[in-house]
Jmol script that loads the backbone (N, CA, C; Angstrom):
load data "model"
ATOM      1  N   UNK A   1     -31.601-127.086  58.934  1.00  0.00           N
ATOM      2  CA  UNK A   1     -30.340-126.386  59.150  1.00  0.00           C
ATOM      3  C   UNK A   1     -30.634-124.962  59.605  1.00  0.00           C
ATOM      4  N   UNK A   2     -29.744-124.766  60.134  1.00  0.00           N
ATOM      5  CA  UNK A   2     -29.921-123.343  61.106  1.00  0.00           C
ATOM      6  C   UNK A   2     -28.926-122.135  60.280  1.00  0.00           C
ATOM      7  N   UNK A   3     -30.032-121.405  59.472  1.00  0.00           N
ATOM      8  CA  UNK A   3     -28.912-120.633  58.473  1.00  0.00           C
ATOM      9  C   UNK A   3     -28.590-119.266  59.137  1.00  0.00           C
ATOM     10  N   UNK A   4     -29.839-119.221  59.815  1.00  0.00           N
ATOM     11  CA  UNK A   4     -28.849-117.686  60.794  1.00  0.00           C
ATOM     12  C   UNK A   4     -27.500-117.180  61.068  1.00  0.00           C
ATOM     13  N   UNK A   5     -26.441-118.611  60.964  1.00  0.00           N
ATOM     14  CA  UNK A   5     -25.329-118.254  61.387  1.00  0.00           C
ATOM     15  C   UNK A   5     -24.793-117.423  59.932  1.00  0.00           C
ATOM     16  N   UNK A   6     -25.022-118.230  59.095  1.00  0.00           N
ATOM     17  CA  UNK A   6     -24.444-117.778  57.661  1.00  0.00           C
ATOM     18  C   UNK A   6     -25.053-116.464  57.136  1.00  0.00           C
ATOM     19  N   UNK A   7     -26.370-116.414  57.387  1.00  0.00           N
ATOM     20  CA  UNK A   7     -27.178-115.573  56.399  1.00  0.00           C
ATOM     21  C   UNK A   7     -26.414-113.954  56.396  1.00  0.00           C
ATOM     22  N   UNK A   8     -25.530-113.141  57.330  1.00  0.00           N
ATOM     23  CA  UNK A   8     -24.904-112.112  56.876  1.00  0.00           C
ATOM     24  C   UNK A   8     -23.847-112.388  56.222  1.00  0.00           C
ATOM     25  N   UNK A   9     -23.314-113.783  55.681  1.00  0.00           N
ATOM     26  CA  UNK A   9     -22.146-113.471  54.866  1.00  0.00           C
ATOM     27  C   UNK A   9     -22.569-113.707  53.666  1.00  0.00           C
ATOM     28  N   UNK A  10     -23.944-114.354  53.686  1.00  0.00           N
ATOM     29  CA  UNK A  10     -23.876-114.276  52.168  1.00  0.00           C
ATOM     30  C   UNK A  10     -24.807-113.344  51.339  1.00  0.00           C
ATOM     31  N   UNK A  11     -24.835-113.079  49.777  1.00  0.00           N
ATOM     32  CA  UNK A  11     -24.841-112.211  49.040  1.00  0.00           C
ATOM     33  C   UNK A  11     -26.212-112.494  48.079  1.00  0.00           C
ATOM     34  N   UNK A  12     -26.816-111.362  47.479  1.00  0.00           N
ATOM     35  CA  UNK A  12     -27.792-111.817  46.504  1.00  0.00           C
ATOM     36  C   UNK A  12     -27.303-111.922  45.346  1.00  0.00           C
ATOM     37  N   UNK A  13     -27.695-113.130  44.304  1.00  0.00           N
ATOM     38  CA  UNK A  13     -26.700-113.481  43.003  1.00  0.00           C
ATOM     39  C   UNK A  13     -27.415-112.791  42.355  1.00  0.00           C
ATOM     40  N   UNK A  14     -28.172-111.887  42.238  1.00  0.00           N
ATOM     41  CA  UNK A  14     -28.428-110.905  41.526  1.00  0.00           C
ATOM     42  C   UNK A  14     -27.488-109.300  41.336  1.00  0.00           C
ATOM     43  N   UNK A  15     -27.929-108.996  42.659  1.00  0.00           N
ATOM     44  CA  UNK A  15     -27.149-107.276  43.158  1.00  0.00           C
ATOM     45  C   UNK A  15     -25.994-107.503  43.945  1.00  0.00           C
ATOM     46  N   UNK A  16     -25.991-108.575  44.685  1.00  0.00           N
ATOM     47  CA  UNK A  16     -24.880-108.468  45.524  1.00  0.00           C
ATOM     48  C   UNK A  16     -25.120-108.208  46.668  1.00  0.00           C
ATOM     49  N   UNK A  17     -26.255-107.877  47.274  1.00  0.00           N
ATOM     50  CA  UNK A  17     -26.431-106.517  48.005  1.00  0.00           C
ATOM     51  C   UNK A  17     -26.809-107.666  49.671  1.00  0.00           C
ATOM     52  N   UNK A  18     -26.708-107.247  50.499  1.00  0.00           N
ATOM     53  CA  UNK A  18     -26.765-108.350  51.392  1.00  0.00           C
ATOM     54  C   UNK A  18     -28.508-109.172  51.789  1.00  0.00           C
ATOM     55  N   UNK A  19     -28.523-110.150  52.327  1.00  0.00           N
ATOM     56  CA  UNK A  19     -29.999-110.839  52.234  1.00  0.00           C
ATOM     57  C   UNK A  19     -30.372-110.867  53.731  1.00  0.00           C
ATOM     58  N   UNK A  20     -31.817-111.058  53.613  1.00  0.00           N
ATOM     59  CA  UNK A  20     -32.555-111.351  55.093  1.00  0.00           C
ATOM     60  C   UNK A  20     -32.956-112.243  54.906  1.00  0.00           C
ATOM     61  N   UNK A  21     -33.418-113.035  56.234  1.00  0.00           N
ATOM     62  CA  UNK A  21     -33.506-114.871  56.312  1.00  0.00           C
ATOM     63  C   UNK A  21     -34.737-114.247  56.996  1.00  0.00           C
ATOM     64  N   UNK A  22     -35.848-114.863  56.398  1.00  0.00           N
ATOM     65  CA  UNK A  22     -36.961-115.148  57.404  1.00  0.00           C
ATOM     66  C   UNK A  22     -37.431-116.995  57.274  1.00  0.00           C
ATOM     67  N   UNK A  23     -38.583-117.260  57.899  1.00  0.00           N
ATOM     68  CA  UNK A  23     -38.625-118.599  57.776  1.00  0.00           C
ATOM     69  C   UNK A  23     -38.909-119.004  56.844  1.00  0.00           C
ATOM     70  N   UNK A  24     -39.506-119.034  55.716  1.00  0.00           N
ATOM     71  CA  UNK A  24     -39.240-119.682  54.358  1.00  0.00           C
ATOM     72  C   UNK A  24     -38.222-119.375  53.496  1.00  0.00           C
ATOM     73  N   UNK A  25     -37.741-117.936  53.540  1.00  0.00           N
ATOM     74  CA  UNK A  25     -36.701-117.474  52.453  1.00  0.00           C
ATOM     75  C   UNK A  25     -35.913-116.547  52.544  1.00  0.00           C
ATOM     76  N   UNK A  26     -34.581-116.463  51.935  1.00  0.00           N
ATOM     77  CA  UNK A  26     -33.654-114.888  52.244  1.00  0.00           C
ATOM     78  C   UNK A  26     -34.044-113.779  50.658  1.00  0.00           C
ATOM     79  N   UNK A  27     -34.106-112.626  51.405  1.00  0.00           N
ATOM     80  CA  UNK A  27     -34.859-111.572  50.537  1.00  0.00           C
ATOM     81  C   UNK A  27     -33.555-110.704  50.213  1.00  0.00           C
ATOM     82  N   UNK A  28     -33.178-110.577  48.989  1.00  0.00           N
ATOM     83  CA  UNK A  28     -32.059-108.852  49.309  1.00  0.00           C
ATOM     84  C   UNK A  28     -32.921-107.669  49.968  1.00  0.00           C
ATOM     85  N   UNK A  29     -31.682-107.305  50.609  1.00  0.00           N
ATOM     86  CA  UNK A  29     -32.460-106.294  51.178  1.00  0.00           C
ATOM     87  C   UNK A  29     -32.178-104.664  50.601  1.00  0.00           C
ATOM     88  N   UNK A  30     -31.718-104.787  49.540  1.00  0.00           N
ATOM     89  CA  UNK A  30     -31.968-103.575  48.513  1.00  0.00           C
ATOM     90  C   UNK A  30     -32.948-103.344  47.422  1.00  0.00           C
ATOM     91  N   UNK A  31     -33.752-102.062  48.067  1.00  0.00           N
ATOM     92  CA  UNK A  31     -35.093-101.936  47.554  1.00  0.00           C
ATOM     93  C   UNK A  31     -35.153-101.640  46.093  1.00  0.00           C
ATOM     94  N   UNK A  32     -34.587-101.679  45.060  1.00  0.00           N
ATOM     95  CA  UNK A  32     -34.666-101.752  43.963  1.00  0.00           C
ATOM     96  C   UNK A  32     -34.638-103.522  43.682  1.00  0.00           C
ATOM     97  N   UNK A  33     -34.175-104.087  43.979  1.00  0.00           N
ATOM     98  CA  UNK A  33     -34.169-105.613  43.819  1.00  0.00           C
ATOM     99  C   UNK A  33     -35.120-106.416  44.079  1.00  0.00           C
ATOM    100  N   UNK A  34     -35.050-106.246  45.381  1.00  0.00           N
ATOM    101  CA  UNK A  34     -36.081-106.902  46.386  1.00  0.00           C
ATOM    102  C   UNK A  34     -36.624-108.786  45.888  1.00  0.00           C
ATOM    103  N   UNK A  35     -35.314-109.162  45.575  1.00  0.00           N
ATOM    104  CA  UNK A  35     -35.873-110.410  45.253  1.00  0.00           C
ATOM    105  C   UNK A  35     -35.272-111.539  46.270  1.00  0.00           C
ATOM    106  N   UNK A  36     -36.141-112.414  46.063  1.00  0.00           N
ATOM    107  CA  UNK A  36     -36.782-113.378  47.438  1.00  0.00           C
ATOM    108  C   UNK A  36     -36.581-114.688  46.578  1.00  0.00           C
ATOM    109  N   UNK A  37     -35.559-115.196  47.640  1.00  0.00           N
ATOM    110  CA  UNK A  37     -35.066-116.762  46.977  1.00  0.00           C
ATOM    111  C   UNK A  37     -35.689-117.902  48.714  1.00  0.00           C
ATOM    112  N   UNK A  38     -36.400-119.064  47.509  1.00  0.00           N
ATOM    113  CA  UNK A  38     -37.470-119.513  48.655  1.00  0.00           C
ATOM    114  C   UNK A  38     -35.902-120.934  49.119  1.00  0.00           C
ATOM    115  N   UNK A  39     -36.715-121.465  50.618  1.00  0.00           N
ATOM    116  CA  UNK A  39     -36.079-122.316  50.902  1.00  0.00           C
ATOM    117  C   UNK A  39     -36.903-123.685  50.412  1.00  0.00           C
ATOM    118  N   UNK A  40     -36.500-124.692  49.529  1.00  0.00           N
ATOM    119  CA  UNK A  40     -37.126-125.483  49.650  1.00  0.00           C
ATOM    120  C   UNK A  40     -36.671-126.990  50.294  1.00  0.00           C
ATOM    121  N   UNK A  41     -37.443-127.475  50.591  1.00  0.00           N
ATOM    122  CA  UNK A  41     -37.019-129.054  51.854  1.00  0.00           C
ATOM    123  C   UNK A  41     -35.905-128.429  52.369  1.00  0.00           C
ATOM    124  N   UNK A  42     -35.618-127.433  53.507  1.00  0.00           N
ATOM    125  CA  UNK A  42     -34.392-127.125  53.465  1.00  0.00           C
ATOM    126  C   UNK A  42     -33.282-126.584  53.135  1.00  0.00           C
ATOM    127  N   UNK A  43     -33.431-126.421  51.682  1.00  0.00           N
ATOM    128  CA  UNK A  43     -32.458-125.985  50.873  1.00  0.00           C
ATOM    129  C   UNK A  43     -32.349-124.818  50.380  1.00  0.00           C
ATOM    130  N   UNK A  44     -31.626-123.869  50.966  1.00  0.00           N
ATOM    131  CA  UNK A  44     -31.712-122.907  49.937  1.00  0.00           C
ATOM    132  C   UNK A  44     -31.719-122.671  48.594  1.00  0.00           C
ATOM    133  N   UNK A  45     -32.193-122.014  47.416  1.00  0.00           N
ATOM    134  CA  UNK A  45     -32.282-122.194  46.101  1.00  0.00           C
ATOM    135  C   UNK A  45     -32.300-120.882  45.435  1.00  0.00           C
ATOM    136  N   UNK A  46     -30.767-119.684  45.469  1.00  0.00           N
ATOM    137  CA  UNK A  46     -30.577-118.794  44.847  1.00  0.00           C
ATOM    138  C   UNK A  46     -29.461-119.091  43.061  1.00  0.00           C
ATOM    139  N   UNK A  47     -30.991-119.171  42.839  1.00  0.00           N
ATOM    140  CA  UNK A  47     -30.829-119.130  40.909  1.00  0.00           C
ATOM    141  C   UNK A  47     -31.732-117.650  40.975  1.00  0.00           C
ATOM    142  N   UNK A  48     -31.492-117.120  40.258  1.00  0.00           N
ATOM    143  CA  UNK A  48     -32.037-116.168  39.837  1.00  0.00           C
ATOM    144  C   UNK A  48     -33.347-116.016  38.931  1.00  0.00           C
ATOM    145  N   UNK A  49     -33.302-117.063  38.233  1.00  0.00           N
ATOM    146  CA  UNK A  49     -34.315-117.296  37.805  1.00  0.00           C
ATOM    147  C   UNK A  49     -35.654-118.168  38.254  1.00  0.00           C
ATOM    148  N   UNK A  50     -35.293-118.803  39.648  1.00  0.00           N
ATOM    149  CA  UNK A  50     -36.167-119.511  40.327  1.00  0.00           C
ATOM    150  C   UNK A  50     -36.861-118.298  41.304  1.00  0.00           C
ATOM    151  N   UNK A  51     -36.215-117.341  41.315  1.00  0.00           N
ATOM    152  CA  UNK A  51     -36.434-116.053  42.410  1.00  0.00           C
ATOM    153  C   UNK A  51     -37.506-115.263  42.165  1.00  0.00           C
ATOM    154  N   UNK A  52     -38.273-114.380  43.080  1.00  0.00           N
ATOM    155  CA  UNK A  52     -39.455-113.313  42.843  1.00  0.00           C
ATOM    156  C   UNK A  52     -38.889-112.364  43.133  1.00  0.00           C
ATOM    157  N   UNK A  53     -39.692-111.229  42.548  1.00  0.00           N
ATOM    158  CA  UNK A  53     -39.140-109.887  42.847  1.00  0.00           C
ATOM    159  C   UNK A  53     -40.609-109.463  44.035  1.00  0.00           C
ATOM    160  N   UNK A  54     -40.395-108.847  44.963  1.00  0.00           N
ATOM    161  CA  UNK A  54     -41.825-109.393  45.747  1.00  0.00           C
ATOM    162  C   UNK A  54     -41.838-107.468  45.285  1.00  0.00           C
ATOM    163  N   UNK A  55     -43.703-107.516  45.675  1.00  0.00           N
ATOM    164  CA  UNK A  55     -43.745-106.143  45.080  1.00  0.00           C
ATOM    165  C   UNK A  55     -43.295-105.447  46.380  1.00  0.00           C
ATOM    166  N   UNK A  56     -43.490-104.025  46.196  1.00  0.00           N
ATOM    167  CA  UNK A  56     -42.608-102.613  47.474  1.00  0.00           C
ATOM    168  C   UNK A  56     -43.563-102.807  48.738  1.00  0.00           C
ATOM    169  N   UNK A  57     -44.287-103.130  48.973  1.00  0.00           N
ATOM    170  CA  UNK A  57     -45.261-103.322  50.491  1.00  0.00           C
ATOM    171  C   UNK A  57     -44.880-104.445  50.666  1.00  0.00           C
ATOM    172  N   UNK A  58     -45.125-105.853  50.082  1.00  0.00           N
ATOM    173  CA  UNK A  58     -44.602-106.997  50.526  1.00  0.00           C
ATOM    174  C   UNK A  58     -43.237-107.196  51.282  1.00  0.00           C
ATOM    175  N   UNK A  59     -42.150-106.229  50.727  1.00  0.00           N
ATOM    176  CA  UNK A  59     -40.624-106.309  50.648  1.00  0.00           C
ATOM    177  C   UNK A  59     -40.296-105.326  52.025  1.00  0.00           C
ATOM    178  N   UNK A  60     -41.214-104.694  52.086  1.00  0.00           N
ATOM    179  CA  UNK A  60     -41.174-104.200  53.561  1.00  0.00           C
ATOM    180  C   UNK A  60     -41.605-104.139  54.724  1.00  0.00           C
ATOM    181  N   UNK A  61     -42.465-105.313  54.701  1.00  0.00           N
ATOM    182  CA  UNK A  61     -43.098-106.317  55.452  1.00  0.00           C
ATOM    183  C   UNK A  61     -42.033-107.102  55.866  1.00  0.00           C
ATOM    184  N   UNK A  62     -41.128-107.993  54.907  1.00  0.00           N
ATOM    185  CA  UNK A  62     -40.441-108.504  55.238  1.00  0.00           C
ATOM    186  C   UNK A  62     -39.054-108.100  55.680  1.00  0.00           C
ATOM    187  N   UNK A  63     -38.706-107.544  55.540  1.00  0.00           N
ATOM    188  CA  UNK A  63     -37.295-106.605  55.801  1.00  0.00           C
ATOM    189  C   UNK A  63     -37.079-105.509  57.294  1.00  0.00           C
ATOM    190  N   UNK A  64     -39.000-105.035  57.163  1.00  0.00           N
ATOM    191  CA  UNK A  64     -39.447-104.665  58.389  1.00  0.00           C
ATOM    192  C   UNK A  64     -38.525-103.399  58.529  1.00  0.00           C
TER     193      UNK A  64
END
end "model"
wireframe off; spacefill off
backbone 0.3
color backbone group
């Protein structure tokens, strides 16, 4: 599935704060959070507790 279309409307169930889609996973993109919900077979999977907090170099690697 092609989540690009969606990925600015939706939200991190953590902060709220809006997410980035790269190819395995959408990251919030607020740097106190910085947590990274993976896609698996497809699926997105924002539980919060399945989520990483990626450390501050990683998170801006990805966010770029």
């Amino acid at each position: 599935m092609d989540f690009g279309e969606i990925a600015e409307r939706l939200r991190c169930p953590s902060c709220r704060q809006q997410l980035s889609l790269n190819d395995e996973q959408f990251v919030c993109k607020d740097s106190s959070c910085r947590r990274s919900f993976p896609i698996v077979d497809g699926v997105p999977v924002f539980l919060v507790d399945k989520s990483t907090q990626l450390p501050d170099d990683e998170w801006a690697k990805v966010i770029g």
